[in-house]
PyMOL CGO cylinders between C-alpha atoms (Angstrom):
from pymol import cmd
from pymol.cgo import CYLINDER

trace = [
    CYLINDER, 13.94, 2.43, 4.09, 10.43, 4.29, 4.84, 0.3, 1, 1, 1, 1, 1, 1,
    CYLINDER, 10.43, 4.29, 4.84, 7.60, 1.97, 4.90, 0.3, 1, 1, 1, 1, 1, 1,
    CYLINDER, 7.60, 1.97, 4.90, 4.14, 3.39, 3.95, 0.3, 1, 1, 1, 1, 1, 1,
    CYLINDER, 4.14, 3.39, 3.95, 0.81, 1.34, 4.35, 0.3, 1, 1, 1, 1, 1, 1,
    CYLINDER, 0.81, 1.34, 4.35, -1.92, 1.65, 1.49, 0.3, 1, 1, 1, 1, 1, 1,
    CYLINDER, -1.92, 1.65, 1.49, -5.16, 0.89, 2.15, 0.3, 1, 1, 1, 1, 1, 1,
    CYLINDER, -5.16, 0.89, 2.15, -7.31, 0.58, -0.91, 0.3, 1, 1, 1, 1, 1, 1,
    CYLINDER, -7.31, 0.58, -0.91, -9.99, -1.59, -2.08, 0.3, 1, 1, 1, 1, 1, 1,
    CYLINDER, -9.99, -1.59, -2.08, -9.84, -1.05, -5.93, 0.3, 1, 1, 1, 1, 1, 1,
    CYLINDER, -9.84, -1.05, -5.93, -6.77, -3.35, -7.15, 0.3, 1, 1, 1, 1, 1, 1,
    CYLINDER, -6.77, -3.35, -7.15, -5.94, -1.23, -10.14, 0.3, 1, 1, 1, 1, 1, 1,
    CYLINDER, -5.94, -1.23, -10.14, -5.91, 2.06, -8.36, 0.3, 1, 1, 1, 1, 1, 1,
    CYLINDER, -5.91, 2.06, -8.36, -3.56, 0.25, -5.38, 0.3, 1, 1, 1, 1, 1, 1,
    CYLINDER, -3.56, 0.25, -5.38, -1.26, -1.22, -7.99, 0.3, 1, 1, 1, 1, 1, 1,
    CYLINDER, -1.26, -1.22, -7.99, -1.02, 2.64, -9.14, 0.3, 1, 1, 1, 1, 1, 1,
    CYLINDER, -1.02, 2.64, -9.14, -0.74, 3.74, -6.17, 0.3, 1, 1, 1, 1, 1, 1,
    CYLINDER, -0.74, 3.74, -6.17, 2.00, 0.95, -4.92, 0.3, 1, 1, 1, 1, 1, 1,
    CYLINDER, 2.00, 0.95, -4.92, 4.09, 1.28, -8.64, 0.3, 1, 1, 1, 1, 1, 1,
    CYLINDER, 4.09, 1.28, -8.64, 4.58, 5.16, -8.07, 0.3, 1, 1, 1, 1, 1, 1,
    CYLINDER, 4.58, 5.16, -8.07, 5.31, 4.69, -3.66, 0.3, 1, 1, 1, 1, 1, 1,
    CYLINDER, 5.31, 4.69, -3.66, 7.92, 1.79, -4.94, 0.3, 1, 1, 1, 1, 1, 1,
    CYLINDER, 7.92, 1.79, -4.94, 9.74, 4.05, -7.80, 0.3, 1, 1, 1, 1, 1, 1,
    CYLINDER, 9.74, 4.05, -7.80, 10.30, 6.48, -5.73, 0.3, 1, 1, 1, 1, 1, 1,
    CYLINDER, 10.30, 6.48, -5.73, 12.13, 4.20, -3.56, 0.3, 1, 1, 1, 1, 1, 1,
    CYLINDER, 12.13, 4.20, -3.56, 9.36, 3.46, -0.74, 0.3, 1, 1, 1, 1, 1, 1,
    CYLINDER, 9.36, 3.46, -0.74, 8.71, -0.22, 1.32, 0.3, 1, 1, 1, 1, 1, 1,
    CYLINDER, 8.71, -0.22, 1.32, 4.94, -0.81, 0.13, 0.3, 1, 1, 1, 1, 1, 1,
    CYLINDER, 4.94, -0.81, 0.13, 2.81, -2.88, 2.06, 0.3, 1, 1, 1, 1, 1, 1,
    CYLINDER, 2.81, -2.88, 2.06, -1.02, -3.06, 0.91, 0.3, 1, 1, 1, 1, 1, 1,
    CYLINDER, -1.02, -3.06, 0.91, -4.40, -4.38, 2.02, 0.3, 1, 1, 1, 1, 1, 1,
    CYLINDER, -4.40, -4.38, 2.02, -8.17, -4.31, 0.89, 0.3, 1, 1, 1, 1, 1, 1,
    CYLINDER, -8.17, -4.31, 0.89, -9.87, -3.15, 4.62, 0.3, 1, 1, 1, 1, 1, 1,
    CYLINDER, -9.87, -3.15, 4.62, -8.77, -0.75, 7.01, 0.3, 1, 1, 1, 1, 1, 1,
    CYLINDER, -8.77, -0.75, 7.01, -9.22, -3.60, 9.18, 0.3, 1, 1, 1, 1, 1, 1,
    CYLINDER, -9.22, -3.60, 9.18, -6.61, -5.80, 7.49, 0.3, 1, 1, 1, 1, 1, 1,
    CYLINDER, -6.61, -5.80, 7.49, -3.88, -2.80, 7.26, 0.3, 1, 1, 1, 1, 1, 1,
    CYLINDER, -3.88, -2.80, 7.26, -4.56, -2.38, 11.05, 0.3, 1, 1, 1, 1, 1, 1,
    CYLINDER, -4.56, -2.38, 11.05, -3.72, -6.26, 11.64, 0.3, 1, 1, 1, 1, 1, 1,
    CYLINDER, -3.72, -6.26, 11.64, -0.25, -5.56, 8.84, 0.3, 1, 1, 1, 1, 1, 1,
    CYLINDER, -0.25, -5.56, 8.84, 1.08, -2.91, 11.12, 0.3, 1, 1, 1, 1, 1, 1,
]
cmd.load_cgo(trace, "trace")
């Protein structure tokens, strides 16, 4: 399974963002900061 990293820091927008990458079948991880998605990959 493809994982894809979003990096938002507007929840509702990520949650949008995460619902659509997760119906189409994608791993979603999230975070707030550029700087926290660096330290989740």
């Amino acid at each position: 399974m493809i994982t894809i990293l979003v990096v938002e820091d507007t929840a509702s927008e990520m949650q949008l963002i995460k619902s659509y990458l997760v119906a189409g079948g994608y791993n979603v991880i999230t975070a707030n900061t550029g700087k926290e998605g660096l330290r989740k990959t």
